[in-house]
N, C-alpha and C positions, 0 to 999 in steps of 0.2 A: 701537842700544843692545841688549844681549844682554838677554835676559830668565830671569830663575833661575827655576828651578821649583825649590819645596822637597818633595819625594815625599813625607818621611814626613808634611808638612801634607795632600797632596792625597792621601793614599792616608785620613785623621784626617777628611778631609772626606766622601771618599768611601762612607765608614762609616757617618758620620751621615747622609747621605744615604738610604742603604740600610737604616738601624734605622728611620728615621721614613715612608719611603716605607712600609715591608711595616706600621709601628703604624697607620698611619692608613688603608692596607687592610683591617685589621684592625677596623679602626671604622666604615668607611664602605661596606663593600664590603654591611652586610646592608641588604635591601631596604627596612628599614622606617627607617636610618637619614637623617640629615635634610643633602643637601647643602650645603644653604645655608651650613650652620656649618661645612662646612670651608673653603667658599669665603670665606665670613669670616672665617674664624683667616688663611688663605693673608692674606688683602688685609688686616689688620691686622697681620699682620708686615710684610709690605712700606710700609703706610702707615706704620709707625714710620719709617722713614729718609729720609722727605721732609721740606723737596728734597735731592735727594742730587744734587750737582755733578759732576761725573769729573775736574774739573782741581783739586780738593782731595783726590783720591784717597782710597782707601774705608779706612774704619775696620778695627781688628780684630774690631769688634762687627758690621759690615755683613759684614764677609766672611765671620763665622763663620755668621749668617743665611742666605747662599744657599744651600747645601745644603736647608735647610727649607723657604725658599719654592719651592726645585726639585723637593722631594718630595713637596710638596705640589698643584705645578701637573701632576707625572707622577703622581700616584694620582689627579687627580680625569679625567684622561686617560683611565687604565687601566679606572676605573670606569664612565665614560662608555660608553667603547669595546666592553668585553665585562662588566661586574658583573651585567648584566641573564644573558647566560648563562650565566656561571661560576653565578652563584644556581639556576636551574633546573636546572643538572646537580650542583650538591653538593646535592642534598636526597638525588639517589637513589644517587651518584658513591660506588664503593668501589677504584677505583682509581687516582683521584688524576687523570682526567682534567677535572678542572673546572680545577684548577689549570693545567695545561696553557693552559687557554682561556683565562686573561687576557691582555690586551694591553699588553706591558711596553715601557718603552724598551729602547731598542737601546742596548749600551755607550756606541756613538760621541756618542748624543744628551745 
């Protein structure tokens, strides 16, 4: 069975993906903020769709979902990875090399 990919959905996905990865950087990435809560929001999305079967095939509500729980399991990645030193170099960083230092996915991923 051939499988359609429809681009302008995964490019519509890819978006969302990308606005909520860099928001939730934006919110988590400062030291004082509280991981916990984003790991809860991630596993509160995801716990809305349980059980989810694969042989009744995914909603358009689940599908539109993964993007978020993706952006959200890759920012808490990102943060894990280097937030500790992107933070110590943006207090004194004037050219933009903190940013540099986060640890992003890789497109493929």
């Amino acid at each position: 069975k051939d499988l359609k990919i429809e681009r302008d959905q995964l490019l519509k996905s890819f978006q969302a993906f990308d606005a909520m990865y860099k928001k939730l950087l934006g919110e988590y990435l400062d030291p004082e903020a509280d991981m916990n809560a984003l790991l809860q929001k991630i596993t509160n999305i995801a716990d809305s769709f349980k059980p989810l079967g694969c042989d009744s095939g995914w909603s358009k509500e689940v599908k539109g979902q993964i993007p978020n729980i993706l952006a959200g399991v890759f920012a808490v990645f990102t943060i894990r990875k280097s937030g500790e030193s992107y933070n110590r170099l943006s207090n004194s960083d004037t050219s933009g090399m903190s940013t540099k230092m986060l640890m992003k996915p890789h497109n493929t991923q």
